[in-house]
C-alpha atoms as a printed R data frame, in Angstrom:
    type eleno elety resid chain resno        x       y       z
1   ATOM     1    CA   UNK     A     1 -254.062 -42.136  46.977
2   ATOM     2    CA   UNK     A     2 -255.279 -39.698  44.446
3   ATOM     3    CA   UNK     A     3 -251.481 -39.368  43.000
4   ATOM     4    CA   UNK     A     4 -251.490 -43.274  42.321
5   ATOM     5    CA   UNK     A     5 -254.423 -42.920  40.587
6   ATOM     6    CA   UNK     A     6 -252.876 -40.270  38.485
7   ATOM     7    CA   UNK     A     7 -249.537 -42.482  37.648
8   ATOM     8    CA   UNK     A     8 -251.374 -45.396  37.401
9   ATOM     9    CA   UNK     A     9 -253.432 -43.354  34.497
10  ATOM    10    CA   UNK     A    10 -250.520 -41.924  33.326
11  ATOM    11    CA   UNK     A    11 -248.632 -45.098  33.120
12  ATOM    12    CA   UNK     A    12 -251.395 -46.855  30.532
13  ATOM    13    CA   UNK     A    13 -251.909 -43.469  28.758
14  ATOM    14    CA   UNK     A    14 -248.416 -43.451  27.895
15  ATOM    15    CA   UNK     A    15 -248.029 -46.788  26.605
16  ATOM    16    CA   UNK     A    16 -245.881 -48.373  29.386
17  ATOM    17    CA   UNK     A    17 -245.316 -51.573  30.251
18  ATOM    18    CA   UNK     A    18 -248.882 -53.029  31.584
19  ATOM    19    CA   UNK     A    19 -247.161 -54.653  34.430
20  ATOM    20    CA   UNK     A    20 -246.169 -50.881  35.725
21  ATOM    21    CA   UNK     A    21 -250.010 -49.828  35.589
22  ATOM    22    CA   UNK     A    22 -250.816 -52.945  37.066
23  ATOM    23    CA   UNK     A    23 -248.709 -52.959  39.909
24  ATOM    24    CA   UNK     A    24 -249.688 -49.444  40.935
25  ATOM    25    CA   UNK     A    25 -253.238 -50.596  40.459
26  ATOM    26    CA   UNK     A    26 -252.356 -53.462  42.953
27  ATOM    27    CA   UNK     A    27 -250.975 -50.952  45.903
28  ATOM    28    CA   UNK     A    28 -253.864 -49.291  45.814
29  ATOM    29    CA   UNK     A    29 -255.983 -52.696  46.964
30  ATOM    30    CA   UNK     A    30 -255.947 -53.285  50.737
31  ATOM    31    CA   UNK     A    31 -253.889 -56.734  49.791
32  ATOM    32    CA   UNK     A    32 -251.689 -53.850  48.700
33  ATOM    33    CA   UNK     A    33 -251.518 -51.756  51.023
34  ATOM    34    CA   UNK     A    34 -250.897 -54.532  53.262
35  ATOM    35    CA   UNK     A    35 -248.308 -55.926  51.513
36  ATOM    36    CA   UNK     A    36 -246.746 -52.334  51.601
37  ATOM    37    CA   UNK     A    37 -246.765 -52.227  55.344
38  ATOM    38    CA   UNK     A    38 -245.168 -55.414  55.901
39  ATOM    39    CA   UNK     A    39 -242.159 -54.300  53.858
40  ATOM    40    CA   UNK     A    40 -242.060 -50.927  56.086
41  ATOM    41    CA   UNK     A    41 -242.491 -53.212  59.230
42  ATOM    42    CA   UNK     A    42 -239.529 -55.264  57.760
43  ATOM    43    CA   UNK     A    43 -236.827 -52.291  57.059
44  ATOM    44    CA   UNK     A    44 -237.711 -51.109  60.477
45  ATOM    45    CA   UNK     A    45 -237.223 -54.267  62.193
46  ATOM    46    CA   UNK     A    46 -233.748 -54.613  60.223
47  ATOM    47    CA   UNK     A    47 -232.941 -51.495  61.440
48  ATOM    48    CA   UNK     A    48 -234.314 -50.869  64.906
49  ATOM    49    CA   UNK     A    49 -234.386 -54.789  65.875
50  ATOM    50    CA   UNK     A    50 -236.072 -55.851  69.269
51  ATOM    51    CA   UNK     A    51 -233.981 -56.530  72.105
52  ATOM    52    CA   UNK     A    52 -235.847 -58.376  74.344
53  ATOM    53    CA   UNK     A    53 -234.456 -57.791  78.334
54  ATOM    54    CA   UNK     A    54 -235.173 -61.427  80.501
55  ATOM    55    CA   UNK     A    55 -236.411 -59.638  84.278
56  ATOM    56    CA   UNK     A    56 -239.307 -60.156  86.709
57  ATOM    57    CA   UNK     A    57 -242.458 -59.054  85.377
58  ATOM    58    CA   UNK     A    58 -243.962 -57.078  88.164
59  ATOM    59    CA   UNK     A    59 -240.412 -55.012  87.582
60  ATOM    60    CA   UNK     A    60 -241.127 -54.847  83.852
61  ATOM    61    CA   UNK     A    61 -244.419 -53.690  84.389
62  ATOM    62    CA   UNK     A    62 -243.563 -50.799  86.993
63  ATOM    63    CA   UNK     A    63 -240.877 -49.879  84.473
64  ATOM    64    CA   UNK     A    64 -243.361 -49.499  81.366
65  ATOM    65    CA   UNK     A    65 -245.592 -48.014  83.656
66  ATOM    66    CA   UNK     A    66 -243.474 -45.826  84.981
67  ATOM    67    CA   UNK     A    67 -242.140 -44.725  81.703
68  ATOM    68    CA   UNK     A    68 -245.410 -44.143  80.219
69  ATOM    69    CA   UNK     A    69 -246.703 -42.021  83.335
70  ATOM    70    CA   UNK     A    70 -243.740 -40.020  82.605
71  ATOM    71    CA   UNK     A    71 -244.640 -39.263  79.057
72  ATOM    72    CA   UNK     A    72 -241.778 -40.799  77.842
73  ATOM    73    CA   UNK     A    73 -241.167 -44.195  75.622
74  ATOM    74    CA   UNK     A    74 -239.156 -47.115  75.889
75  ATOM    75    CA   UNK     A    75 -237.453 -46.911  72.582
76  ATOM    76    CA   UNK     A    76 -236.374 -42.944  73.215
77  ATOM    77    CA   UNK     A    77 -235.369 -43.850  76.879
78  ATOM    78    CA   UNK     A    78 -233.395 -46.588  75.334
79  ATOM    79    CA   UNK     A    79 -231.703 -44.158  73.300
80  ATOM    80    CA   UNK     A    80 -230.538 -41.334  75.908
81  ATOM    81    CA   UNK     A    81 -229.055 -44.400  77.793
82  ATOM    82    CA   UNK     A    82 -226.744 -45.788  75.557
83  ATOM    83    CA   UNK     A    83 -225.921 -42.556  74.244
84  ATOM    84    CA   UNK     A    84 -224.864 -41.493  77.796
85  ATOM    85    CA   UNK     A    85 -223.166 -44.473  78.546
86  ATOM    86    CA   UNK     A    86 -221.228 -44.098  74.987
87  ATOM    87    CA   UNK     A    87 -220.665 -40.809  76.530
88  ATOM    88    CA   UNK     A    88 -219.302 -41.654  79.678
89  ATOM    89    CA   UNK     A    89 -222.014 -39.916  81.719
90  ATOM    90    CA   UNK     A    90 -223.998 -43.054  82.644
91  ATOM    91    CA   UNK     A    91 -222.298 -46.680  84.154
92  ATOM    92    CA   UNK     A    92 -224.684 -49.327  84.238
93  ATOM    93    CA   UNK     A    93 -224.603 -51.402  87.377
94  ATOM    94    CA   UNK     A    94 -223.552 -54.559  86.657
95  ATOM    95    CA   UNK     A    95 -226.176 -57.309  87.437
96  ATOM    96    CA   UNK     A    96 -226.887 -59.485  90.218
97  ATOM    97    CA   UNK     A    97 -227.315 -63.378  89.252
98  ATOM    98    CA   UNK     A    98 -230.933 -64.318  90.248
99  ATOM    99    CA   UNK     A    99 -231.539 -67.442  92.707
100 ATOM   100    CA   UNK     A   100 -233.117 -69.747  91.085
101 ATOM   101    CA   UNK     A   101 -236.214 -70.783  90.987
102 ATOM   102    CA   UNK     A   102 -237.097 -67.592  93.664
103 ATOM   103    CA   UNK     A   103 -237.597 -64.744  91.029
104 ATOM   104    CA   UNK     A   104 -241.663 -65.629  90.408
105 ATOM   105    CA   UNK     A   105 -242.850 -64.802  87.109
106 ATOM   106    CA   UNK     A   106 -240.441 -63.625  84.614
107 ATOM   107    CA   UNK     A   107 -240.923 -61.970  81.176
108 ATOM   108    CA   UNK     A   108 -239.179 -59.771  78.855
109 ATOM   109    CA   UNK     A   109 -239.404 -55.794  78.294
110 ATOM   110    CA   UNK     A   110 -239.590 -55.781  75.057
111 ATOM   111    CA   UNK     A   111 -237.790 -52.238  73.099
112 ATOM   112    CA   UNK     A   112 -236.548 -51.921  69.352
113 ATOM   113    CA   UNK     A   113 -233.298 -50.395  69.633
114 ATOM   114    CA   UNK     A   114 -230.786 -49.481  66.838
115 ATOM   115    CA   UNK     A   115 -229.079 -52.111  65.470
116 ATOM   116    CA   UNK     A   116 -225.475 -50.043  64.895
117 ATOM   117    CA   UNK     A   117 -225.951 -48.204  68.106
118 ATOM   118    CA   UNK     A   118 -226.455 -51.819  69.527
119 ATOM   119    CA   UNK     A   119 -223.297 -52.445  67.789
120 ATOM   120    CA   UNK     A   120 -221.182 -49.043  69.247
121 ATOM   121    CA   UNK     A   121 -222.946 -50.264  72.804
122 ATOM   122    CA   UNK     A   122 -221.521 -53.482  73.047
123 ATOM   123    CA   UNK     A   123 -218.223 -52.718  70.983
124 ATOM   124    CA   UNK     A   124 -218.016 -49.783  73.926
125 ATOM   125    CA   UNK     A   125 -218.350 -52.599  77.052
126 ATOM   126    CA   UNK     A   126 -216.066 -54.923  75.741
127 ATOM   127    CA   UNK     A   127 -213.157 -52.109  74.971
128 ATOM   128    CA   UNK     A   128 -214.334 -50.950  78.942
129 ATOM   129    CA   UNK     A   129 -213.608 -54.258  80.189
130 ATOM   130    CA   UNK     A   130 -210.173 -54.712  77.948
131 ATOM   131    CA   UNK     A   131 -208.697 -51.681  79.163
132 ATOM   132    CA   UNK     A   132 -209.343 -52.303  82.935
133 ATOM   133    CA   UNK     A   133 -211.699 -49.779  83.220
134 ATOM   134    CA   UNK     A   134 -214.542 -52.311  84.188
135 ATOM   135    CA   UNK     A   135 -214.496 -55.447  85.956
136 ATOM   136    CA   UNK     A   136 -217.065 -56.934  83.234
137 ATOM   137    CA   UNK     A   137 -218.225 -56.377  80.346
138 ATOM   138    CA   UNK     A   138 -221.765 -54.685  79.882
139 ATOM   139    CA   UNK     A   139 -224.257 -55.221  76.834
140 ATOM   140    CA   UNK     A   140 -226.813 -53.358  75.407
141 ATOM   141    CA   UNK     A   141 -229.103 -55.343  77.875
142 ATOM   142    CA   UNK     A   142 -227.507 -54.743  80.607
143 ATOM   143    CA   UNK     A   143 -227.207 -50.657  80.060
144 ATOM   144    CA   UNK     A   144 -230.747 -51.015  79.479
145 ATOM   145    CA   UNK     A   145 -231.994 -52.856  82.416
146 ATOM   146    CA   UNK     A   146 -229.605 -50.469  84.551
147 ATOM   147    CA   UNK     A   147 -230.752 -47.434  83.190
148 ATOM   148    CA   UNK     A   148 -234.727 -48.320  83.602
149 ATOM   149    CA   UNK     A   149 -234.581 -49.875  86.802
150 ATOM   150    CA   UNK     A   150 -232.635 -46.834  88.311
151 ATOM   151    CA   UNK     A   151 -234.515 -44.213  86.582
152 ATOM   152    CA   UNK     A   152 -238.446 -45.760  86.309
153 ATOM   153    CA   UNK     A   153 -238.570 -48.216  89.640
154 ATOM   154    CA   UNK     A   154 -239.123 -46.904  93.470
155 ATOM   155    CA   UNK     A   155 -235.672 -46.800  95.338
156 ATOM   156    CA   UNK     A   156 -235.683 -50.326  97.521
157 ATOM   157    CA   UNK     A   157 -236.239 -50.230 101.026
């Protein structure tokens, strides 16, 4: 804070533009600083967008609270995943089609997940699926829901 001060000083010592002073002076106002944050906010979004994965809530919330208890995080989970299945150390199981209407309460886990790693992911499954190597064609979702429900959910019985 005490640096814009300075520059914004600086800036009206110096005889530049009063706009530059000005808008300095105008970062340093909460409006400013808010404004400041939603730009941040906005260039991570673009970069690490959310991918939101559709599954029965009690699962999501044994998986987030699984995840947590293990001192670990959704997004850096997400991460190690589809960096081992881009490695060929992890195959996601491909998903079952829910009944419907018998899957209660559904909602989505919610993780921000790079958007060219999202890319490589899904670029990955389809060249899988292509060359014969899988029988279908796994997404980013679908390497995610695999990896957290086999690593962060009880075995069933």
């Amino acid at each position: 804070m005490e640096l814009l001060k300075q520059a914004s000083a600086h800036l009206r010592e110096t005889g530049a533009p009063k706009e530059l002073a000005e808008t300095v002076d105008f970062v340093l106002t909460d409006e400013g600083a808010n404004f400041v944050s939603r730009l941040r906010w906005k260039e991570t979004a673009e970069e690490n967008p959310n991918l939101a994965i559709r599954m029965p809530t009690v699962l999501r919330d044994e998986i987030k609270a699984r995840v947590s208890a293990a001192g670990k995080s959704l997004p850096t989970q997400a991460v190690t995943a589809l960096n081992a299945f881009l490695d060929g150390e992890y195959v996601p199981v491909r998903p079952e089609r829910a009944p419907r209407g018998g899957t209660g309460s559904v909602s989505n886990l919610n993780v921000r997940v790079n958007a060219e790693l999202r890319r490589q992911v899904d670029e990955h499954g389809r060249r899988l699926k292509a060359d014969g190597e899988l029988d279908w064609e796994p997404l980013t979702s679908h390497v995610l829901r695999s990896w957290f429900v086999e690593k962060f959910t009880a075995p069933a019985e």
